[in-house]
C-alpha positions in Angstrom: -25.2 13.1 -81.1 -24.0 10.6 -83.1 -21.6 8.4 -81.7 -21.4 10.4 -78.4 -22.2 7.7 -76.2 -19.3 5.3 -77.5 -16.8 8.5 -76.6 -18.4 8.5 -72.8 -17.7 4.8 -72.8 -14.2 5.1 -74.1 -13.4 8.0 -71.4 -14.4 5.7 -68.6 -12.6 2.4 -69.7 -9.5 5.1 -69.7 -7.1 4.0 -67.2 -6.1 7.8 -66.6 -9.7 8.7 -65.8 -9.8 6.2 -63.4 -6.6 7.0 -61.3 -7.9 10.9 -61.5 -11.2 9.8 -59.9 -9.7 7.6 -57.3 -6.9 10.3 -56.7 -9.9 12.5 -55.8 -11.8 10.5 -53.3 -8.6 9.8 -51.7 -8.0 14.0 -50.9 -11.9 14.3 -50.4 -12.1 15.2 -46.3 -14.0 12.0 -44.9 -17.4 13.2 -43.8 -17.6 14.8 -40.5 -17.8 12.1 -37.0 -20.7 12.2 -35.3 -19.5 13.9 -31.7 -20.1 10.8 -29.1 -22.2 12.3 -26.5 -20.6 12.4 -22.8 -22.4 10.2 -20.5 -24.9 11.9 -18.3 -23.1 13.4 -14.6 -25.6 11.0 -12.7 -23.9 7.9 -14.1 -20.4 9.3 -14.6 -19.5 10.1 -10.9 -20.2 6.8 -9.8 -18.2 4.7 -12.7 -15.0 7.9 -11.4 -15.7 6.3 -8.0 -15.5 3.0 -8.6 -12.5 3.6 -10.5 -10.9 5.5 -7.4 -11.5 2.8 -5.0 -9.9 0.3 -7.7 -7.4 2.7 -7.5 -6.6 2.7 -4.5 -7.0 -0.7 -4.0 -4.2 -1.6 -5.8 -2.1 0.8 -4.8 -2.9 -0.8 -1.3 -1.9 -3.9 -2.3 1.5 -3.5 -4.3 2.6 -0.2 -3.6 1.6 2.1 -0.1 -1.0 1.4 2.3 -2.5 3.7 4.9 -2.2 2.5 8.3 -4.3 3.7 10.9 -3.7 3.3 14.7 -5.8 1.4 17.0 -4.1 1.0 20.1 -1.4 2.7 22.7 1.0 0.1 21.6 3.4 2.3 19.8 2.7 6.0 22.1 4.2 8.7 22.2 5.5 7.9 18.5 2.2 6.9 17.1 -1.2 7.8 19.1 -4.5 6.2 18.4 -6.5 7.4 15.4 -3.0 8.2 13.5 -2.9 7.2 10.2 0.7 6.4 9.1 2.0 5.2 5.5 3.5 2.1 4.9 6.2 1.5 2.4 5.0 -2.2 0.7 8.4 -2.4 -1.1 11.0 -1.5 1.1 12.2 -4.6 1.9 12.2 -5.8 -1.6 15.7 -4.0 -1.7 17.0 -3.9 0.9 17.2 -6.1 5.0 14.9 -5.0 8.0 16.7 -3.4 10.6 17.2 -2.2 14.0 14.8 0.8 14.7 12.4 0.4 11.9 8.7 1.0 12.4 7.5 -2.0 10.6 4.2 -3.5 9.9 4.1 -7.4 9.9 1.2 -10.2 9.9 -0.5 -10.9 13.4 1.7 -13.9 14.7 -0.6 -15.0 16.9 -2.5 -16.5 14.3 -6.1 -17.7 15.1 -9.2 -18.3 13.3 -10.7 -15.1 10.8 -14.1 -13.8 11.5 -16.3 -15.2 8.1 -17.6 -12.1 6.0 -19.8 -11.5 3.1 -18.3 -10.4 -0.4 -19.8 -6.9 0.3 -18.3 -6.8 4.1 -14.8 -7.5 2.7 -15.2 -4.9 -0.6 -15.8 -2.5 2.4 -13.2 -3.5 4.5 -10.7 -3.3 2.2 -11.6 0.0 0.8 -11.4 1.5 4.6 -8.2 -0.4 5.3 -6.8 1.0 1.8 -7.6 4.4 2.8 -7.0 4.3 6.2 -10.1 4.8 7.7 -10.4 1.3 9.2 -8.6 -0.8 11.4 -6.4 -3.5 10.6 -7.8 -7.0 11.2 -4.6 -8.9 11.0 -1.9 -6.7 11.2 0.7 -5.0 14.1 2.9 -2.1 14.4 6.2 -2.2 15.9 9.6 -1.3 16.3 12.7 -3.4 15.4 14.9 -3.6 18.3 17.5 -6.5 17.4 17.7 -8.9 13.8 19.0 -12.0 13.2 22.1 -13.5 15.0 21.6 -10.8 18.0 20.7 -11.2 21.2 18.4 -9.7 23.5 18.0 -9.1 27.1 16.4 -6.7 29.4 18.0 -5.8 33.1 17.0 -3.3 35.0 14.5 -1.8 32.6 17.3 -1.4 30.2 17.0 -3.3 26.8 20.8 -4.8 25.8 21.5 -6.2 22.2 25.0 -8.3 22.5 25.2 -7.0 25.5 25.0 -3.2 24.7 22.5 -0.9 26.0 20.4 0.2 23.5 19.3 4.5 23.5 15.6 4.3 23.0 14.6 7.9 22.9 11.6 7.0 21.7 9.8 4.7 24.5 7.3 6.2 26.2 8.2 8.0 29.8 7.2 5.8 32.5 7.7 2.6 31.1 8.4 -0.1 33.4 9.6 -3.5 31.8 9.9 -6.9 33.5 13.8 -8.6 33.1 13.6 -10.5 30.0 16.0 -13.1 28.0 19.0 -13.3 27.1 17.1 -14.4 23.3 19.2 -15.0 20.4 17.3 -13.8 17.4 16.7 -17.1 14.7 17.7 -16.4 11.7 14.8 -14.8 8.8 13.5 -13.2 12.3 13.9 -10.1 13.6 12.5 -9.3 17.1 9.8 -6.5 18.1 8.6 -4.0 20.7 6.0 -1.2 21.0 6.9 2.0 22.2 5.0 1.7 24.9 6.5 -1.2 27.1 3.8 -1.3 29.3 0.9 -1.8 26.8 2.6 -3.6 24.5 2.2 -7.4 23.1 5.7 -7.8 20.8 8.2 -10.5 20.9 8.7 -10.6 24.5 5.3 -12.0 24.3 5.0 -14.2 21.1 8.7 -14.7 19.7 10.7 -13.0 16.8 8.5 -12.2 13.7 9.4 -14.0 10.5 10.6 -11.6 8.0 8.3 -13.4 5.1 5.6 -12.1 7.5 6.6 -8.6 7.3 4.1 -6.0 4.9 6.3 -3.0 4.6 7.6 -0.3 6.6 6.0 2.6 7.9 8.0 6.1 7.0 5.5 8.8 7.9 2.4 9.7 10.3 0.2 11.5 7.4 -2.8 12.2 9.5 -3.9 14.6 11.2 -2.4 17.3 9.7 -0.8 18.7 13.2 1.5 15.3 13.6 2.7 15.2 9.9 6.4 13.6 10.3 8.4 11.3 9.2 9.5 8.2 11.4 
């Protein structure tokens, strides 16, 4: 046809024909994703474990940690194999005081047992979860804080020179006269439960309250001796 293909030139140089053709490829639907494919259950649970030990290594380290028992020290409050929380933050907000179960960096000190990579990955995931022992850590009651004193007469603990109810000590407990101790200041001082097998302050001094983790608030295993302390 004569002069047809001049016309089809002239539509396309048309600036309306343009805008028309570029409105329509803007409301065309995109073409359809290709659906990623879910990663095979043999590789998947162990990335969902690793993640859960991160997890819960973190939370371990700012947040709550789960304690577990590994001595007499602290009976008939806490009994071996007791797994008790610790509150990391508590005293972020707010003193230590008198009564407090409270977890706090071994004073004694001493040189730590070398370890591989691996043998501290593990460790830390058991202490995290509970299902290890602490290697540097105690668990004791407050009994007096800074600026107070202490003494023991007669099997009877005083703190400026009032005698303390102590419900909680384990029946039977014998302890030896002690003190008088003023507590330093940024200290407060320590005991187990269990005055007989206990090594506290009577032993090694106040505790620095820089060396203080957290507090514990509740025995969360076994189920049978869920409560709070």
């Amino acid at each position: 046809m004569p002069g047809a293909s001049g016309n089809v030139v002239a539509v396309i140089d048309d600036p309306d024909f343009r805008s028309t053709e570029r409105l329509r490829a803007e409301l065309e639907p995109p073409p359809p994703r290709r659906k990623k494919e879910p990663l095979p259950f043999w590789l998947e649970l162990p990335i969902l474990v690793l993640v859960a030990l991160a997890v819960a290594v973190v939370i371990k380290t700012f947040l709550v940690q789960a304690f577990y028992i590994p001595s007499s020290s602290m009976e008939d409050t806490l009994l071996i194999n007791d797994r008790v929380l610790v509150n990391k933050l508590a005293y972020r907000f707010g003193p230590v005081d008198r009564y407090h179960v409270i977890v706090f960096d071994d004073p004694r000190g001493g040189p730590t047992p070398d370890e591989s990579i691996l043998e501290a990955a593990v460790r830390n995931v058991g202490e995290a979860v509970g299902l290890a022992p602490p290697r540097s850590e105690f668990i004791k009651r407050v009994i007096a804080v800074e600026g107070e004193t202490v003494e023991i007469r007669d099997n009877v603990v005083y703190v400026d020179g009032v005698p303390l109810r102590e419900p909680y000590v384990k029946a039977g407990s014998r302890m030896p006269d002690f003190g008088p101790v003023t507590v330093p200041e940024g200290t407060v001082f320590v005991m187990g439960d269990n005055r007989n097998q206990s090594q506290d302050s009577r032993v090694f001094g106040p505790i620095p309250t820089d060396d203080v983790v957290g507090r514990a608030f509740v025995i969360m295993w076994p189920p049978g001796r869920w409560s709070g302390l």
